[in-house]
C-alpha positions, 0 to 999 in steps of 0.5 A: 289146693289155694292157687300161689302168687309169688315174687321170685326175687333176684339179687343181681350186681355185674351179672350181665353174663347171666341175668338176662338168661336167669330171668327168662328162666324164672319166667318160663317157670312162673308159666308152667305152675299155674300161679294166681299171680306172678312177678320177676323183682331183679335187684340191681345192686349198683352194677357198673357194666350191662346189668341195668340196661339188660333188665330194663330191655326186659321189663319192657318185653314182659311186665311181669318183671320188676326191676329196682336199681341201687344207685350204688353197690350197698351189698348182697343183703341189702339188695334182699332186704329191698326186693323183699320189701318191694314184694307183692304176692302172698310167696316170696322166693328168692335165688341168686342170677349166677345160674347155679341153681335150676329154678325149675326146681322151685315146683319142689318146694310148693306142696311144702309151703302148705305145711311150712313157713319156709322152705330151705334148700340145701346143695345135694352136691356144691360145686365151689373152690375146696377153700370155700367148701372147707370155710362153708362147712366150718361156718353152717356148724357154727351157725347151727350150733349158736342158734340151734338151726336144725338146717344144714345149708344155712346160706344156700341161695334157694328159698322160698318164704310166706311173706308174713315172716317178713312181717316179723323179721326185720333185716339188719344185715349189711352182707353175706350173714343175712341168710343167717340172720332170717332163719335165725330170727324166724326160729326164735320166734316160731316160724316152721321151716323144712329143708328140701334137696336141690342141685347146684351147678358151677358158675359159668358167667362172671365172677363170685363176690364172696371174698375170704376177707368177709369172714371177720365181718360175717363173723362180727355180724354172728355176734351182733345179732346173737345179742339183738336175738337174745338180749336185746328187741328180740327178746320181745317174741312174736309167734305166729 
């Protein structure tokens, strides 16, 4: 078996309760899979309290992290787009700092990425707010239906790519659509995807910044990019 490199991309914005803690994990896991080469991006979204100054104590202590700050808060997908960009290794996988996914868990996903693109995980068990479990089930069936996703956690924040679908797939997303978006346009245009189980766990540092406010616009987005897919650039298909 190829010996992996991979970017572990982390979006960050005020995660000064946990980002320090999510970064040491994701290195003490990079350390134990026998990587070829390895780098930690950690996207400051604009933060306003500690965040930036944590990561940056951090590169200085390891250089295998990479931070990238935003002067200004531009949005989860956004910060995606720009440490996938910002990528060097031949894997990219991504997580969110909040803690609420064992990273350890990536070593799952690699024997799978030999025969796939990309690896989704999907919440064995999703320790969130009633209210947003309900809205996330309403949201997955919808999603799935308009754009034939055989996935049944579309947005769970625990993915692992090849980089050559970002190659083929480009971002417009401003928000919480993207992870939608990416699977949607790596489906239509051929890209091969698996699903692989993982744990989630509640959230014990700072705060959540999905709001039930961004439905409308997550569901405007929907429609914004169903129309790109199969009406407009997107009719143009690359396979792979």
């Amino acid at each position: 078996m190829e010996r992996k490199s991979i970017s572990f991309v982390l979006p960050a914005y005020n995660e000064e309760a946990n980002i320090e803690e999510a970064v040491k994990r994701v290195l003490e896991v990079a350390e134990t899979q026998d990587l070829e080469d390895y780098e930690v991006i950690v996207v400051n979204d604009g933060s306003s309290d500690s965040t930036a100054e944590i990561i940056d104590r951090l590169e200085r202590e390891d250089s295998h992290v990479r931070p990238i700050h935003q002067p200004t808060n531009l949005g989860y997908a956004e910060a995606l787009k720009t440490g996938f960009a910002s990528a060097k290794c031949k894997l990219i996988f991504y997580t969110d700092s909040d803690l609420q996914f064992d990273v350890r868990e990536v070593k799952n996903m690699l024997p799978a990425i030999e025969d796939y693109d990309i690896v989704v995980g999907f919440r064995i068990y999703r320790f969130d707010p009633l209210t947003r479990l309900f809205l996330a089930w309403c949201y997955n069936l919808l999603a799935r239906t308009i754009f034939r996703l055989r996935v049944r956690d579309i947005d769970c924040a625990f993915k692992l790519f090849r980089r050559e679908v970002f190659d083929v797939i480009e971002i417009r997303s401003k928000k919480f659509f993207v992870d939608t978006e990416i699977l949607a346009k790596a489906r239509y245009h051929g890209f091969r995807i698996t699903e692989i189980g993982v744990r989630h766990y509640p959230r014990v540092g700072g705060s959540s910044t999905v709001r039930p406010s961004h439905i409308l616009s997550t569901l405007q987005e929907l429609a914004k990019i169903w129309f790109e897919i199969y009406w407009g650039a997107g009719r143009k298909k690359t396979t792979t």
